[in-house]
C-alpha positions in Angstrom: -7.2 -7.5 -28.9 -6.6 -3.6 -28.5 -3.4 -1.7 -28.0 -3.7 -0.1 -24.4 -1.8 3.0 -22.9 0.9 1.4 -20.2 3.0 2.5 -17.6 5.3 0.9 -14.8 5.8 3.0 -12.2 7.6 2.8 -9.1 6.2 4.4 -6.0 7.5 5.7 -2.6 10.3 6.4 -4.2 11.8 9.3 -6.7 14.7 7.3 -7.4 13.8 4.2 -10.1 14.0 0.8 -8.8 13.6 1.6 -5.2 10.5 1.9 -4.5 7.4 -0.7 -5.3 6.8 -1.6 -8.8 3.3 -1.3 -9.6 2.0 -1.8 -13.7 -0.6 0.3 -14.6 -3.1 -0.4 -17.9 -4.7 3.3 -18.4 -7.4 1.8 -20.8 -9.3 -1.3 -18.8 -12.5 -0.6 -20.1 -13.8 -3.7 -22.2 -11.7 -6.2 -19.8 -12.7 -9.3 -18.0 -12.1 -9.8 -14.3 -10.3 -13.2 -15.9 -8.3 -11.2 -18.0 -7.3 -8.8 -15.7 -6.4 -11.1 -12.9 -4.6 -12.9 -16.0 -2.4 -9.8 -16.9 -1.5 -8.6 -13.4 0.0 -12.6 -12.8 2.1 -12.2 -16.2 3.6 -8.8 -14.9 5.0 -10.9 -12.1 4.5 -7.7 -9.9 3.1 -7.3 -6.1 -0.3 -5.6 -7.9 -0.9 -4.3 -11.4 -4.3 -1.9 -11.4 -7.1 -0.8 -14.3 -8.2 2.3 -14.7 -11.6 2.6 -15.5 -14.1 5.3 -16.2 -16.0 6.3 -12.9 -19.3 4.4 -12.2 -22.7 6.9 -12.3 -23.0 7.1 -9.4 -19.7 7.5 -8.2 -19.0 10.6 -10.9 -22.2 11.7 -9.2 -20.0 12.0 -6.0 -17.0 13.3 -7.3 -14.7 10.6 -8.7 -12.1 11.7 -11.7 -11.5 8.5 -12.5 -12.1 4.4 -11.3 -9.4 2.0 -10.5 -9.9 -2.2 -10.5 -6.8 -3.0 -7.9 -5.4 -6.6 -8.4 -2.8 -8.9 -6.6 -1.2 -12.4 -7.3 -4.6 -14.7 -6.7 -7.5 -12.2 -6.2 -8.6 -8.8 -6.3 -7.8 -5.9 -3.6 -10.6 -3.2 -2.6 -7.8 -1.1 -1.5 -4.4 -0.9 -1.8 -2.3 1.9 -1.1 0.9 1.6 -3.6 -1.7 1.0 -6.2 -3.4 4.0 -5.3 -0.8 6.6 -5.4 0.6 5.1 -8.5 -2.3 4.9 -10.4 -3.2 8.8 -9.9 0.6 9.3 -11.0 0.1 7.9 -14.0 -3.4 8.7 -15.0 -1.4 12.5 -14.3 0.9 11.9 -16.1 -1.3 10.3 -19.0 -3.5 14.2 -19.6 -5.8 13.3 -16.6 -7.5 16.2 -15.4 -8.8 16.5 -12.1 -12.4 18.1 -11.4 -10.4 20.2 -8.7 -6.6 21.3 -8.7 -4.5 19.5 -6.6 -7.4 17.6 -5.3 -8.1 13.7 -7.0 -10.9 11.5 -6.0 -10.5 7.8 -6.7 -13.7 5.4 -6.8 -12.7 1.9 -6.3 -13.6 -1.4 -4.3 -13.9 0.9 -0.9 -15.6 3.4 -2.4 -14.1 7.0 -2.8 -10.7 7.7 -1.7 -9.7 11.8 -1.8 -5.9 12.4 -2.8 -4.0 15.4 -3.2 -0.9 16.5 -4.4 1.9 18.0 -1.6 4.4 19.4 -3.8 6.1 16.8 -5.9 4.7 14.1 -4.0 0.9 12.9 -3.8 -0.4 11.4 -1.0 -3.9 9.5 0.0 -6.7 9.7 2.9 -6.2 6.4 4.7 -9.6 5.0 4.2 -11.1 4.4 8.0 -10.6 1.0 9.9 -13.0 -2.3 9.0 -11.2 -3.7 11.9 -9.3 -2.4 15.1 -8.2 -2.8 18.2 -6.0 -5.5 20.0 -5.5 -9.1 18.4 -6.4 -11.9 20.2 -3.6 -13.5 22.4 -4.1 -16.6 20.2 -2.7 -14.6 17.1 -0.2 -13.0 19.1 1.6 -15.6 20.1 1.4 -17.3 16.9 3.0 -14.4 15.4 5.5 -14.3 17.5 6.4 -17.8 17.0 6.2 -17.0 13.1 8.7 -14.0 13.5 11.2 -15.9 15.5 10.9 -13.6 18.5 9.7 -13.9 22.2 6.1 -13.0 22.9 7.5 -10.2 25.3 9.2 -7.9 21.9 5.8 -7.8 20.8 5.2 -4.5 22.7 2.5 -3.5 21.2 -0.3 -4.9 18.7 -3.3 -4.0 16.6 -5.8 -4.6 13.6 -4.7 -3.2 11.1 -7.7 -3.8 8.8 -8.8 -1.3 6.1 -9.0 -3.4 3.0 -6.5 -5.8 3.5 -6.2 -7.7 6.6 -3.1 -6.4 8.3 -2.8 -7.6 11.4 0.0 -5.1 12.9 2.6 -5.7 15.9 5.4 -3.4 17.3 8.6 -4.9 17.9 11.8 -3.2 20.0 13.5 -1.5 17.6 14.0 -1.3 13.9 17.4 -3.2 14.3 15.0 -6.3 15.5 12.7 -5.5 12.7 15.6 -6.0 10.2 16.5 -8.8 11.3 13.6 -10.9 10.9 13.5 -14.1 9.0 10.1 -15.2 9.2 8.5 -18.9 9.4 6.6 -19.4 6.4 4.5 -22.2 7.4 3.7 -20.5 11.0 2.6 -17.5 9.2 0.5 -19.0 6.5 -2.3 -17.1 5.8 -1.7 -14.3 7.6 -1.2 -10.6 6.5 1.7 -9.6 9.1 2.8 -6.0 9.6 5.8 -5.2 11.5 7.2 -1.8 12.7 9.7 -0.7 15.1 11.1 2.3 16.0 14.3 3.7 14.4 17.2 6.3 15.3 18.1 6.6 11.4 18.1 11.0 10.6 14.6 11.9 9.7 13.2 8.0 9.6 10.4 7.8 12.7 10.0 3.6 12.3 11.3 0.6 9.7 8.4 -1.3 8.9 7.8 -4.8 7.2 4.7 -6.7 5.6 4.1 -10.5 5.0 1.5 -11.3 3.4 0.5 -15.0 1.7 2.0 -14.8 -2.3 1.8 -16.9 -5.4 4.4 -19.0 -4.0 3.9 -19.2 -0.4 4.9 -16.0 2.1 6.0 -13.1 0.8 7.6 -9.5 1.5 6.2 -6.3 0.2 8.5 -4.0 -0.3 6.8 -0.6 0.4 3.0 -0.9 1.3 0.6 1.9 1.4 -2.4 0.4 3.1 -0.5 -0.9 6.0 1.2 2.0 6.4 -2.4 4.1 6.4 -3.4 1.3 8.7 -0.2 1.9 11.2 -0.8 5.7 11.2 -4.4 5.2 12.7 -3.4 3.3 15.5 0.0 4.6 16.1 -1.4 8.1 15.8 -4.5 7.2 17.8 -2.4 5.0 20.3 -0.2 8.2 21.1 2.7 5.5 20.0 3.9 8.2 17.1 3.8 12.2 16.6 1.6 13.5 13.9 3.9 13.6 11.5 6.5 11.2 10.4 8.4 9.5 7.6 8.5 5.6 7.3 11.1 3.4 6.3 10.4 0.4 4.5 12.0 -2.1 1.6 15.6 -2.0 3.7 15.2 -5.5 3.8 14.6 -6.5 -0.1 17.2 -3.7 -1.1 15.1 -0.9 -1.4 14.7 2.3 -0.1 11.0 3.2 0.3 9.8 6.6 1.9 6.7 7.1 3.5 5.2 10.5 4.6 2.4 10.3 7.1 0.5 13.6 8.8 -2.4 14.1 10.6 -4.1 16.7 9.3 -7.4 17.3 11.8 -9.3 14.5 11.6 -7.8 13.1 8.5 -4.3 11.2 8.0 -2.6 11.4 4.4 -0.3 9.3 3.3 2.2 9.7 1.0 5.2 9.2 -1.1 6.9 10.3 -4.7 6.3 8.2 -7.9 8.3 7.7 -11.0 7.3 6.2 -14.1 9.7 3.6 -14.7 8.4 2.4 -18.5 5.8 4.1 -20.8 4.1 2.8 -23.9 1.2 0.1 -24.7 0.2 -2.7 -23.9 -1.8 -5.8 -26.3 -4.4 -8.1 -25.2 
């Protein structure tokens, strides 16, 4: 049993406790994949990550540091909360990048580039493993799960880059809001929502259901879906190249998400605060 460096830090957010938890363990190195998935279910948090020296052969490629990314019931090759919090804390811990303002992250993808913008830091969405339209099958039945007509699904898209977002645009962010989704129509299926909004400087409200401990659940700000929106929003000519999200509105939060499309690449990002600092023993 060792004494490990700990942090809780809330992300897409500079504000505690309105953002997205995530717990971070700065030390993973001599941890199972039991004990890990183990810890991250006692935190009773969305994800809890590991931070791990970089493999050879990614330090060969340019990683600063390696992150183990779990979840509730399995572990993630991606996550994007987990990401930006992570690098905040392993920051905020002495972590030295190879190059200023310029982090690379090896985990279950493979490399992920992030960089700092000013007080915030924000990620490379990772490309697609999946796009393009869902089947009408999937369509419909996420419709039916949402409690809206087929027809307010305007528009709809893969949304796979780790996670299995399946993503559909709905009227308006008002609509989006007012969601109260059928569990048991949904089950199984990671369900991102977005619709546009008229709120001052907020481009979309966005939503994420994904299957929890306990049957469906809502995330209340979620990096990889919105990396995964960006693409095809961006790529659909559905958003400009630069926007902020809204998301947690729902669950009492007040998440901010800042996306650009910077040449080929699309960043995403958001501020971080540490929340809780100290160790942590097992």
């Amino acid at each position: 049993m060792h004494q490990r460096p700990f942090q809780q830090v809330d992300v897409f957010t500079a504000t505690p406790c309105l953002g997205n938890p995530l717990a971070v363990v700065l030390d993973g190195e001599g941890l199972s994949t039991e004990a890990m998935q183990q810890f991250t279910h006692w935190t009773n948090l969305s994800e809890a990550t590991f931070v791990l020296p970089p493999t050879p052969e990614g330090r060969a490629a340019g990683a600063d540091y390696r992150v183990r990314i779990f979840c509730p019931g399995r572990e993630l090759p991606f996550a994007g909360h987990p990401t930006l919090g992570s690098c905040h804390a392993w920051l905020a811990a002495g972590g030295q990048p190879r190059a200023p303002g310029r982090i690379v992250q090896e985990c279950g993808v493979g490399l992920v580039p992030l960089r700092q913008d000013g007080e915030r830091l924000a990620f490379a969405a990772p490309p697609l493993i999946q796009s393009g339209p869902l089947a009408e099958d999937d369509v419909q039945r996420i419709a039916r799960g949402l409690g809206v007509a087929r027809t307010d699904i305007l528009h709809h898209a893969w949304c796979d880059n780790g996670p299995n977002w399946r993503g559909v645009m709905l009227r308006s962010a008002e609509q989006v809001l007012g969601l109260k989704p059928d569990a048991a129509v949904l089950a199984g299926l990671d369900v991102g929502v977005v619709g546009a909004s008229d709120a001052e400087g907020i481009a979309f409200e966005v939503r994420a259901f994904f299957p929890g401990s306990n049957g469906l659940a809502e995330d209340p700000v979620t990096g990889s879906l919105n990396a995964a929106l960006a693409q095809w929003l961006i790529g659909a000519g559905l958003a400009p190249t630069r926007y902020v999200a809204s998301q947690g509105t729902a669950l009492g939060r007040s998440g901010r998400v800042h996306v650009e499309q910077d040449g080929s690449e699309i960043w995403v990002g958001g501020h971080s605060i540490t929340c809780i600092s100290g160790t942590v023993r097992f």
